[in-house]
C-alpha positions in Angstrom: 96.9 81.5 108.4 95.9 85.1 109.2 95.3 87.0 106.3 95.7 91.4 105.7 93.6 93.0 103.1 94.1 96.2 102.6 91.4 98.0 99.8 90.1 101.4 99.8 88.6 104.4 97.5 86.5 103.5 94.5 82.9 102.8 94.6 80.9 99.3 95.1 82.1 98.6 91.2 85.2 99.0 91.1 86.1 97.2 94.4 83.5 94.2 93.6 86.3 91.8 93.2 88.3 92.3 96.2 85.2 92.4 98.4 84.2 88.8 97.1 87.3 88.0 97.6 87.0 88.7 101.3 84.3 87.4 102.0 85.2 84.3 100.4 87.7 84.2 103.4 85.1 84.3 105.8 84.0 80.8 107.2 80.6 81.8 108.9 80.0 85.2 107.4 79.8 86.8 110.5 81.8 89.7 109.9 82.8 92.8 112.7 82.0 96.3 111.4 84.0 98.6 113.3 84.0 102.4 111.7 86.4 103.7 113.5 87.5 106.4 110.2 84.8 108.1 110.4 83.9 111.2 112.2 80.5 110.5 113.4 79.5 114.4 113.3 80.2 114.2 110.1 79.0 110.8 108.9 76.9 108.8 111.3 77.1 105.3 112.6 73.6 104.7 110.7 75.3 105.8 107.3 78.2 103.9 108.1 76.2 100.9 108.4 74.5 101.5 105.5 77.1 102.1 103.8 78.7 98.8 104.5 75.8 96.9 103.6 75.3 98.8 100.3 77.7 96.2 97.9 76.1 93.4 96.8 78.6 91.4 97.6 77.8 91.8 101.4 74.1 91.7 101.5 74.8 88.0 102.6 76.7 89.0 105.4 76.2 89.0 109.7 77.2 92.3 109.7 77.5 93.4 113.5 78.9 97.0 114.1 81.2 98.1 117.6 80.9 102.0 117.5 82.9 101.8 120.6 85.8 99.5 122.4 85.2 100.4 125.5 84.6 97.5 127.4 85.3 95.4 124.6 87.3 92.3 125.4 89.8 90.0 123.1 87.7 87.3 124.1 84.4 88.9 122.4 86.2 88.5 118.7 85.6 84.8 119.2 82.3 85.2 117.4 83.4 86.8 114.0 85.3 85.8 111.2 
């Protein structure tokens, strides 16, 4: 069964316990990054990455980041969680 998380705001802390949560969700732990609410002129890719990885909780994780879905394909998804 599919499953829609919605979080947001507060700092690695105070959103530990949803993000376990997640990734307790996630079979393989191979888990799609893609950052498209951020203004990369204003925050890079690199610091978006970064700041992904930055809670403990995902340290574990295959983290792979799409900056663009430009010649992305449904079929490509196949490999996340």
């Amino acid at each position: 069964m599919a499953k829609l998380i919605l979080a947001g705001g507060g700092n690695a802390e105070q959103s530990r316990l949803i993000d376990e949560f997640f990734i307790n969700l996630l079979p393989r732990k191979k888990f799609l990054f893609i950052p498209q609410a951020i203004a990369p002129k204003i925050w890079s890719y690199k610091r978006a990455y970064r700041w992904i990885r930055k809670p403990k909780s995902f340290r574990n994780l295959d983290v792979v980041m799409w900056k663009n879905l430009n010649q992305k394909k449904y079929k490509d998804l196949k490999d996340f969680d």
